[in-house]
C-alpha positions, 0 to 999 in steps of 0.5 A: 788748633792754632790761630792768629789774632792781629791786635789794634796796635799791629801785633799777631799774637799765636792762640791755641784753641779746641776744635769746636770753638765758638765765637763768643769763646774766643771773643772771650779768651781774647779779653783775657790774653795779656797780650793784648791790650785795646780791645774792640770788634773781631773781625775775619776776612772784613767781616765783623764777626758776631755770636749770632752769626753761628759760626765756629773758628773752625768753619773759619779757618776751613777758608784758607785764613786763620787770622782773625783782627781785632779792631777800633769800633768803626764809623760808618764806612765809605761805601754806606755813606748815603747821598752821593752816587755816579753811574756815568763815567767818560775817560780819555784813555784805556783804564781798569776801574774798581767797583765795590768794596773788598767783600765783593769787587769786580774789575771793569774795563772801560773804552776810551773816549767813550760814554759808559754807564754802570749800577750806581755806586758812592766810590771807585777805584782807578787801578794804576797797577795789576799783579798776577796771570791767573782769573781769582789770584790777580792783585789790583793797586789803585787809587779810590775815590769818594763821590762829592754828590750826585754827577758823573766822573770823567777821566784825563791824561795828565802830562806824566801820561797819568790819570787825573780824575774829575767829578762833574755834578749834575745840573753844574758843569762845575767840575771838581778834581778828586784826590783818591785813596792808595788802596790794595783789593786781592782776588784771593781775598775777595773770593774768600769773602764772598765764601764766607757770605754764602756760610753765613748765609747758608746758616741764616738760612738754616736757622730760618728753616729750624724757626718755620719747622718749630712754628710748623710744629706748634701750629698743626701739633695745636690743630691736631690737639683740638681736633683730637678733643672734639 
């Protein structure tokens, strides 16, 4: 089987390797390949992969991606940056907005010049551009923005007919002009992720159910055992 590994530096580096390969295998076939130099966490899909995940590059692979990526060990994420939500939004003009992260987004439509609300979240996109026909293979360019605090964000045409985005604190009519992020968020990859999920998920599950049969077996084998001696 031939897999892909993306180096820290952006170099995509051909790797064959035997079926039943694990992740700490090639984790570890990784740290002797020459090839590349910066060593860090693998990751698939935007997961970080670990031992204790269970997974083989096979289970991987069967996603419809065989690149994996190393990458810089990582500071604490935009999305788990504590402190700071909004849930009410306010735009001037018809707008698709971006909530989540790339592991699992949904794309909302929001009303003009209407007040609308949505489960808090620490950051948003506004999509400025969408690509694709078909529901699961559309591709959304945007800009994202971080959250000051805790407010509400209002959206305004601008005089290139753009959208310029506001935060409005709580409690302040302050008001603050966001500057976002250029961002590319893919369906394809996002229903890839969410698959990867439900694997990792299934298998913690599994694990759970081996730890409560073991359990299952000490506690009434012991019964058992007592009530033999009597």
């Amino acid at each position: 089987m031939e897999v892909f590994i993306q180096s820290i530096e952006g170099g995509i580096y051909p790797m064959t390797i035997e079926s039943g390969t694990t992740i700490l295998e090639l984790k570890n076939k990784i740290k002797k390949d020459s090839r590349i130099a910066s060593q860090g966490l693998l990751t698939f899909l935007d997961h970080d992969l670990t031992e204790e995940d269970g997974l083989t590059v096979e289970e991987c692979v069967r996603l419809g991606n065989n690149t994996f990526q190393v990458t810089q060990v990582k500071d604490v994420g935009d999305e788990e940056r504590g402190g700071a939500h909004v849930k009410k939004i306010r735009s001037e003009m018809d707008i698709k907005v971006i909530l989540g992260d790339r592991r699992n987004f949904q794309c909302v439509k929001i009303l003009p010049n209407k007040d609308m609300e949505f489960s808090p979240t620490k950051s948003l996109g506004v999509v400025y551009h969408q690509e694709g026909e078909e529901n699961g293979k559309q591709t959304y360019y945007m800009e994202k923005f971080q959250m000051p605090g805790e407010g509400k964000i209002e959206v305004r045409r601008d005089a290139n007919n753009r959208a310029d985005v506001y935060f409005i604190p709580d409690g302040d009519e302050t008001e603050q002009k966001l500057v976002g992020k250029v961002k590319t968020y893919e369906e394809s990859r996002n229903s890839q992720e969410s698959m990867l999920m439900r694997i990792l998920g299934s298998k913690a599950l599994g694990n759970m159910t081996k730890l409560v049969g073991v359990i299952g077996d000490f506690v009434f084998g012991g019964l058992e055992a007592a009530n033999t001696e009597r």
